[in-house]
C-alpha positions in Angstrom: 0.0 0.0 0.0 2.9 2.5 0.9 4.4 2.1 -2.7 1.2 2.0 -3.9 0.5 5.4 -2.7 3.5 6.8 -4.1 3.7 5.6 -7.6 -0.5 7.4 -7.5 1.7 10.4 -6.2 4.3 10.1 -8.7 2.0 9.6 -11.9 -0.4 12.4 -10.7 2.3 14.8 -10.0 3.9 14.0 -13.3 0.9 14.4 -15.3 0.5 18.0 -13.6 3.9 18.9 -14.0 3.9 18.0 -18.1 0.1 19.9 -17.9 1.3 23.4 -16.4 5.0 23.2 -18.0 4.7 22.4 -21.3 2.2 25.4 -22.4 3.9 27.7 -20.1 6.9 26.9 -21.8 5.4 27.2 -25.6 4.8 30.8 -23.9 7.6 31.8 -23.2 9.0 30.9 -26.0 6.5 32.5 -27.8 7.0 36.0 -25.3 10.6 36.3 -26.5 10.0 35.8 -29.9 7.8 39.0 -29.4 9.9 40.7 -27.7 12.5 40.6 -30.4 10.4 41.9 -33.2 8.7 44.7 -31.0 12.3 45.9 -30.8 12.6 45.4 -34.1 9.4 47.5 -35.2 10.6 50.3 -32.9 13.5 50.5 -34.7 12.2 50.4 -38.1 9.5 52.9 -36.8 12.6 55.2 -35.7 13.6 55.6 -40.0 10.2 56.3 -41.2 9.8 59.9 -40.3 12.9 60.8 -42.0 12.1 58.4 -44.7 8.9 60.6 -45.3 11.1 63.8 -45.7 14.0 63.2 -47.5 15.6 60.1 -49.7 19.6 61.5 -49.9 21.6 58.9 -48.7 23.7 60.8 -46.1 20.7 62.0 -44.2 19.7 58.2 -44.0 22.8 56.8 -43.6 22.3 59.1 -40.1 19.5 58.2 -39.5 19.8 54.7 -39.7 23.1 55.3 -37.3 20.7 56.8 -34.7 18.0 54.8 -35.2 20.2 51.3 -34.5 23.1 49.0 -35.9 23.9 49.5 -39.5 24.6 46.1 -39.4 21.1 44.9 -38.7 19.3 47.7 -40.1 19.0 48.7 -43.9 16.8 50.9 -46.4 15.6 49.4 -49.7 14.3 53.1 -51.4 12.8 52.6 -55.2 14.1 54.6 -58.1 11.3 57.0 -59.4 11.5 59.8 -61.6 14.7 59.3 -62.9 16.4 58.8 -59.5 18.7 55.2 -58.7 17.5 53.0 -56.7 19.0 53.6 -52.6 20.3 50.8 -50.8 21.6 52.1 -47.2 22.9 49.1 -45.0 23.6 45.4 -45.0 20.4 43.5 -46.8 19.9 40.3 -46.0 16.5 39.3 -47.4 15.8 38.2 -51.2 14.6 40.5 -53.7 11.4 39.0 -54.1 10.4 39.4 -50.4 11.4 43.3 -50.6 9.1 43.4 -54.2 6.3 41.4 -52.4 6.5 43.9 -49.4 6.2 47.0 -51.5 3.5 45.2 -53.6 1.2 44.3 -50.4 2.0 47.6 -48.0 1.8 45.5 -45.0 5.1 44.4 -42.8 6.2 41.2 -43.2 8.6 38.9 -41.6 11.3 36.2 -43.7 13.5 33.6 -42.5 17.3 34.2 -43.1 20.6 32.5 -42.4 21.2 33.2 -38.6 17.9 34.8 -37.8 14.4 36.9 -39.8 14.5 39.9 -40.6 11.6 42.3 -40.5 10.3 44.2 -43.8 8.6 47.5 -43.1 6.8 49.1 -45.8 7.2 53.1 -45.9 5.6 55.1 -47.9 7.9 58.4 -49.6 7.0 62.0 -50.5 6.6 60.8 -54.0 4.2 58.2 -53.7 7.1 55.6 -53.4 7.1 52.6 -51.3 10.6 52.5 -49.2 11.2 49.5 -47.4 13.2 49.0 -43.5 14.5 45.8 -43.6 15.5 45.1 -39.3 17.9 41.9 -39.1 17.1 40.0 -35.7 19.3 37.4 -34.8 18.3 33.5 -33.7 20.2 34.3 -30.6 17.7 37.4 -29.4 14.5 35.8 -30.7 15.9 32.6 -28.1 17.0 35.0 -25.3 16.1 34.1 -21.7 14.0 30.7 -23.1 16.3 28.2 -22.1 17.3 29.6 -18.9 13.6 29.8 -18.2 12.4 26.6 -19.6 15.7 24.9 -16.8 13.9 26.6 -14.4 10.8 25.5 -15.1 12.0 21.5 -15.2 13.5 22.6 -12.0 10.5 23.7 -10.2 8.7 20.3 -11.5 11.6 17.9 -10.6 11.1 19.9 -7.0 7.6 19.1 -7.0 7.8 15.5 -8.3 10.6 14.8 -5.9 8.5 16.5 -2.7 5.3 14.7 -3.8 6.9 11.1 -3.7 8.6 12.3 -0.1 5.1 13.2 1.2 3.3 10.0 -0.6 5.9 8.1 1.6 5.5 9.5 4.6 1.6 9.2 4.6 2.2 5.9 3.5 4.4 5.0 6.5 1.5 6.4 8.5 -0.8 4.5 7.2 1.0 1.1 6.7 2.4 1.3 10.2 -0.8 1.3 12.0 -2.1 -1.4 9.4 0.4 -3.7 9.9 0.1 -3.5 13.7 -3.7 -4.5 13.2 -2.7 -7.0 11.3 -0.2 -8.7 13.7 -2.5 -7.9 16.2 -4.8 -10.1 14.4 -2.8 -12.9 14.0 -1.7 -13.3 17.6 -5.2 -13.3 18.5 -5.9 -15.8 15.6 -2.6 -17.8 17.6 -5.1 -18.3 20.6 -2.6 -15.3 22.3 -6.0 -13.3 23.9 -3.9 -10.1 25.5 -3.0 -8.8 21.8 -4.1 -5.4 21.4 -4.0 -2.7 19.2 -2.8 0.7 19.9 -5.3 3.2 18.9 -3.1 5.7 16.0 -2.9 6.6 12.5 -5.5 7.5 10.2 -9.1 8.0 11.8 -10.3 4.8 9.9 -7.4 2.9 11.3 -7.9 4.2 14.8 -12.0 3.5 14.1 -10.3 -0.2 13.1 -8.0 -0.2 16.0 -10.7 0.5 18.5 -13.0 -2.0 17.0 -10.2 -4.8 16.6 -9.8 -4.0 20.7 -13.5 -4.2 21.5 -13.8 -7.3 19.5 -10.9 -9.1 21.5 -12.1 -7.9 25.1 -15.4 -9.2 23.7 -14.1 -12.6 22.5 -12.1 -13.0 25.7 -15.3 -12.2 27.7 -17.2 -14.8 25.9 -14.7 -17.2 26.5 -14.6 -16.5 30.3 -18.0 -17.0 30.1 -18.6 -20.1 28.7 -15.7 -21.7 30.6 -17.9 -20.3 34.0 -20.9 -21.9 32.2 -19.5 -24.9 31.8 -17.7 -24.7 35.5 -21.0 -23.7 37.1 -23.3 -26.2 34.8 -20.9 -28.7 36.5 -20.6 -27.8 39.8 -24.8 -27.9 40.0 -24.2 -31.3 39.3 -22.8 -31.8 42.9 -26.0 -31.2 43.9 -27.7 -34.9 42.9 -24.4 -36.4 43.1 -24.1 -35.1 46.6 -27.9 -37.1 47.2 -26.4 -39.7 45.2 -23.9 -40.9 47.3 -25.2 -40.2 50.6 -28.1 -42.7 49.3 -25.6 -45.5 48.1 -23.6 -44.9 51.4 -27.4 -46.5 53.0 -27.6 -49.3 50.4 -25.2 -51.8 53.1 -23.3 -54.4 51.7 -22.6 -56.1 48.3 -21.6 -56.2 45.2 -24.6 -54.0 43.7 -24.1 -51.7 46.3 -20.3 -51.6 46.3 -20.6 -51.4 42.5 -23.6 -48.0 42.4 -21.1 -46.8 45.1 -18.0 -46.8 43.0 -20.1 -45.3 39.8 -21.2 -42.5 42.1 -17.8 -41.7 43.5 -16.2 -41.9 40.2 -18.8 -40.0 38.5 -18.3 -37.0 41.3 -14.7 -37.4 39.9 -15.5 -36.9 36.5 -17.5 -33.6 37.6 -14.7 -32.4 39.9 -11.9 -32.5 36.8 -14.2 -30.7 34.4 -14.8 -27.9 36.6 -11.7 -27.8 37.5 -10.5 -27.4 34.0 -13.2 -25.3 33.2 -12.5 -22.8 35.9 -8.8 -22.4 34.2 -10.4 -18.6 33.1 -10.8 -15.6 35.4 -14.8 -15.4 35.5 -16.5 -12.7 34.4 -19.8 -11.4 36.5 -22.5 -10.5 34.5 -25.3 -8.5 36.2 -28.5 -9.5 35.3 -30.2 -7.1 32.8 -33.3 -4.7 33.8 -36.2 -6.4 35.1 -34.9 -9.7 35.9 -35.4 -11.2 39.5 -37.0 -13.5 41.7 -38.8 -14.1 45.0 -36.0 -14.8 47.3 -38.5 -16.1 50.6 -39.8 -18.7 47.2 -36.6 -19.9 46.0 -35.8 -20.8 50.0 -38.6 -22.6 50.6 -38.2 -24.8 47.7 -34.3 -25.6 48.2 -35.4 -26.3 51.5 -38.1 -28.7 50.9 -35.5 -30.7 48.3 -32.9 -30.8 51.2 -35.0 -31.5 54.0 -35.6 -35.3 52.8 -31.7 -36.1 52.8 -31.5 -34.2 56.4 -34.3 -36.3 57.7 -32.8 -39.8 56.3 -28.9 -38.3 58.3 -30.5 -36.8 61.4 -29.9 -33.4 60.6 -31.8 -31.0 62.3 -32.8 -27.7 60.6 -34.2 -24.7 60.5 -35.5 -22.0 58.2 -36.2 -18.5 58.8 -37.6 -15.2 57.4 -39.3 -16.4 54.6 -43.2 -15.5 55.3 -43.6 -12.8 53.1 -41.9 -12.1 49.5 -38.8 -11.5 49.1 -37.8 -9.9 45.7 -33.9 -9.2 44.9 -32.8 -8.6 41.4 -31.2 -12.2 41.1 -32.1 -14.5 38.2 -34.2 -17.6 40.1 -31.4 -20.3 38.8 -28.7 -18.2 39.7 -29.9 -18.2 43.3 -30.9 -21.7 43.7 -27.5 -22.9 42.1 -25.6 -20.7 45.1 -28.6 -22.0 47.7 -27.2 -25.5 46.5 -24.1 -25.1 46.7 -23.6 -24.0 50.4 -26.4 -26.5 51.5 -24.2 -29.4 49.5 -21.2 -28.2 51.2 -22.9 -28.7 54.5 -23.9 -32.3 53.6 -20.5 -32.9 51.9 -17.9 -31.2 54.5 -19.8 -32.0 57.9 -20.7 -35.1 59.8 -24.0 -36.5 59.6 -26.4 -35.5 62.3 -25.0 -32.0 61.9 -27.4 -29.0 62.2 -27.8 -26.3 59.9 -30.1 -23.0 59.2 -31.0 -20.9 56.9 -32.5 -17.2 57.5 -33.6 -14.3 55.2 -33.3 -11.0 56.5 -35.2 -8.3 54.3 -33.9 -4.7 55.0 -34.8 -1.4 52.9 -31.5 -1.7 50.5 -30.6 -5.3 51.0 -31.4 -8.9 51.6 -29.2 -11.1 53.5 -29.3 -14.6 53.6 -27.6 -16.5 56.3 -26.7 -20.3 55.8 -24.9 -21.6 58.9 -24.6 -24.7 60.4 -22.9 -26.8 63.3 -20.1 -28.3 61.4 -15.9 -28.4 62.8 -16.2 -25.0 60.8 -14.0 -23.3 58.2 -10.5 -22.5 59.3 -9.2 -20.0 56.5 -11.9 -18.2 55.2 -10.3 -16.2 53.0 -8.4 -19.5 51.0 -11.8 -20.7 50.8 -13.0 -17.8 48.6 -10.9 -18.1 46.6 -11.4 -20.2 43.4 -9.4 -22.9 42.7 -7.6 -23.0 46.2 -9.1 -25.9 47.3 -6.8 -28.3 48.5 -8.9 -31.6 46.9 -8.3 -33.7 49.6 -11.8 -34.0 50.4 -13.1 -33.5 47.0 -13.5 -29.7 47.5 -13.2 -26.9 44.0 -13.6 -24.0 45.5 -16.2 -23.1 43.2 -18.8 -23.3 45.3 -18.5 -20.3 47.2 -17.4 -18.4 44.6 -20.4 -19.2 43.0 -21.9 -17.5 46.0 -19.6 -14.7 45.5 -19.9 -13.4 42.1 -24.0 -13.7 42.4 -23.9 -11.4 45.4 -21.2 -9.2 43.4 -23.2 -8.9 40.1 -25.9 -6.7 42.9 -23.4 -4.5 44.2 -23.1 -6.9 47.4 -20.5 -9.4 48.5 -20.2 -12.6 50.4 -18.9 -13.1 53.9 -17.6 -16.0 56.0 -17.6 -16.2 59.8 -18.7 -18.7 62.8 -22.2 -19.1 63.8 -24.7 -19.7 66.2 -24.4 -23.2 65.9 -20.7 -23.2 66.3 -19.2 -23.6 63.1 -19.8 -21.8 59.8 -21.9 -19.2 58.8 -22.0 -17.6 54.9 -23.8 -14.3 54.5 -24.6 -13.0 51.3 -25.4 -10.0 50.8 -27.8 -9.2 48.1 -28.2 -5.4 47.2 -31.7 -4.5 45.9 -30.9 -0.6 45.2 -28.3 -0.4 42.8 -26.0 1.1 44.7 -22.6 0.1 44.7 -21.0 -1.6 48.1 -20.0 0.0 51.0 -16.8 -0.4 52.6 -16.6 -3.8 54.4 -17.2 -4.0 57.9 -20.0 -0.8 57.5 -22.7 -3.2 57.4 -23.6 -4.3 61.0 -27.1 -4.8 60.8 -26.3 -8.6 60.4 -24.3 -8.7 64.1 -22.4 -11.9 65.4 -23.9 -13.6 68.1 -21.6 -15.4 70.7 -21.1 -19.2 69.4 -22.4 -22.0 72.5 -25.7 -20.8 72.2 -27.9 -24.5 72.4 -29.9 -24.9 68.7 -33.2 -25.6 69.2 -34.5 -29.2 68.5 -37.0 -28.5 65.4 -38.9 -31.1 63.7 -39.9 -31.0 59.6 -43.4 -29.5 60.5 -41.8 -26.4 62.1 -39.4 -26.2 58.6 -42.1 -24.5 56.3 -44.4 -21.7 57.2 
């Protein structure tokens, strides 16, 4: 494209150059020519007075002195009434020019060696026609041309020469930002998704640059996406797993029992390695869009009634709280039953049987909180546990449970904590902001306060579970 440009320069500038020189040229040629024989007619215009008042040769001969060069100037006078014929000066053109002259009345000019000459008809007292023959010279009719016409092929060399500089630089402006979009292109073709574009040039390559970096942040989005989708798609199915093998655990002894057991645990296996290669991505949290929500108090009351079967069959007493009235956050209704899910199939999975748990609703003016504790040994680095991916696998744990948890509460403007409980071991709040706002500072929010662990947890049976 960059030489592409400049030959376009090159022929354009050309073209121009050949348009604007070549008449002005022809003119100037044409401007000295005219030049000469004006001086020549002044001359020949300087004789005819005298001419008009006397033929004697002396007088001319004087006149012709005055008037200019002898040697370019000369008198042709006719002989009339018994008079010679004058000849005063050097004549250069032919007889029959001179007759032809006299004959017509009108000036006239005829090549000669070395030059023209100019033939100036005069009429004499006597009714005579005299004629001033002016000599001009090649060299004065050519005077000046050829210095001007180098000056002209000057000027257009210039202009060629600066056109093809200035075609090459705007080329190197233009190619330089292309080629840039063009590697930046093929690294993110090479599966390399941090190659950008830096935003310069031309205003269409900058329009391209911006829209080559919108189209990667999007691709890489989409890509952090679907790996969550497939991480989160897998880690719901810990949920019936979870039921799974607590319910082959029950089955006793034998070989059909030994074998569902070893399908089950191997299954949860297969789930654990795809979320764990799935979750290779940083996630992405997308809000959900306007309108979209659900009725928290409904979406409890249903995850409750799922898990309250497999508590009865371990001897798990619960408890569920706060969930009389509606509840509305601005949480998809999967979205919040996959993170109800995932803490409650923590609690089955990390904590003895027979171990207690809860599950409360708080509804304030900008907020919901939702409070899932339970009895269990308890959680002894929080922080490692929010992370993703820092789960140490030695008892089948992803970490992508909580942060499941996490990145719903985050898409609200709210965020997930992790202390002890009531019961004595671990409590998750989520906070669910309903406002729009964007969080607080942490440890702002102490509306949700801790209450002193050691407290006894009442002994509720499944008809005190649901309103």
């Amino acid at each position: 494209m960059r030489w592409a440009l400049v030959k376009v320069c090159l022929a354009v500038t050309t073209m121009v150059v050949i348009a604007f020189a070549v008449p002005l040229g022809l003119v100037i040629k044409e401007m000295a020519r005219d030049r000469a024989f004006s001086n020549a007619e002044r001359q020949a215009a300087a004789v005819a007075p005298a001419l008009s008042i006397t033929t004697e040769r002396e007088q001319l001969e004087r006149v012709v002195a005055s008037a200019g060069s002898d040697a370019r100037m000369s008198v042709h006078i006719p002989a009339a009434d018994g008079t010679a014929a004058v000849d005063i000066g050097r004549g250069r053109a032919a007889e029959e020019d001179i007759a032809t002259v006299r004959k017509m009345g009108r000036a006239s000019t005829t090549e000669v060696d070395g030059g023209s000459t100019l033939l100036q008809p005069v009429a004499l007292s006597s009714g005579a026609i005299a004629v001033v023959e002016v000599y001009v010279p090649e060299s004065e009719v050519r005077g000046g041309v050829g210095t001007a016409w180098a000056v002209l092929a000057g000027v257009g060399a210039a202009l060629v020469v600066g056109s093809v500089a200035v075609a090459d630089r705007l080329g190197v402006r233009m190619v330089r930002p292309a080629r840039r979009l063009v590697e930046g292109a093929r690294e993110l073709g090479e599966g390399r998704l941090g190659a950008r574009v830096s935003e310069e040039g031309p205003t269409e390559l900058r329009l391209a640059a911006v829209a080559f970096n919108s189209m990667a942040d999007q691709v890489v989005q989409l890509l952090a996406n679907e790996r969550e989708l497939a991480a989160d798609l897998s880690h719901r199915l810990r949920t019936p797993l979870t039921v799974l093998r607590l319910n082959a655990a029950s089955l006793g002894d034998g070989p059909a029992a030994d074998q569902t057991r070893a399908a089950v645990a191997q299954l949860e296996r297969e789930v654990d390695t795809i979320i764990r290669t799935a979750r290779e991505a940083k996630p992405q949290t997308v809000a959900a869009g306007p309108g979209a929500g659900c009725d928290a108090a409904e979406v409890v009351r249903e995850r409750m009634e799922f898990w309250s079967a497999l508590a009865e069959d371990e001897g798990r007493k619960w408890r569920v709280a706060g969930v009389e009235r509606p509840v509305r956050i601005p949480v998809a209704r999967a979205d919040l039953a996959a993170a109800l899910d995932a803490l409650l199939g923590n609690v089955f999975r990390h904590t003895p049987e027979g171990t207690a748990f809860a599950v409360d609703v708080h509804n304030a003016d900008d907020a919901v909180i939702v409070l899932v504790s339970d009895a269990g040994p308890g959680i002894s680095d929080p922080e490692a546990a929010m992370a993703r991916g820092r789960g140490s696998g030695t008892d089948g744990s992803t970490g992508l449970g909580l942060d499941i948890v996490r990145r719903l509460a985050e898409s609200t403007g709210g965020d997930v904590r992790i202390g002890s409980s009531v019961l004595g071991g671990t409590e998750v709040r989520i906070w669910i902001q309903v406002d729009g706002r964007r969080p607080v500072s942490r440890g702002h929010r102490g509306s949700v306060r801790r209450r002193r662990t050691g407290r006894p947890f009442p002994v509720l049976n499944r008809s005190r579970s649901l309103p």
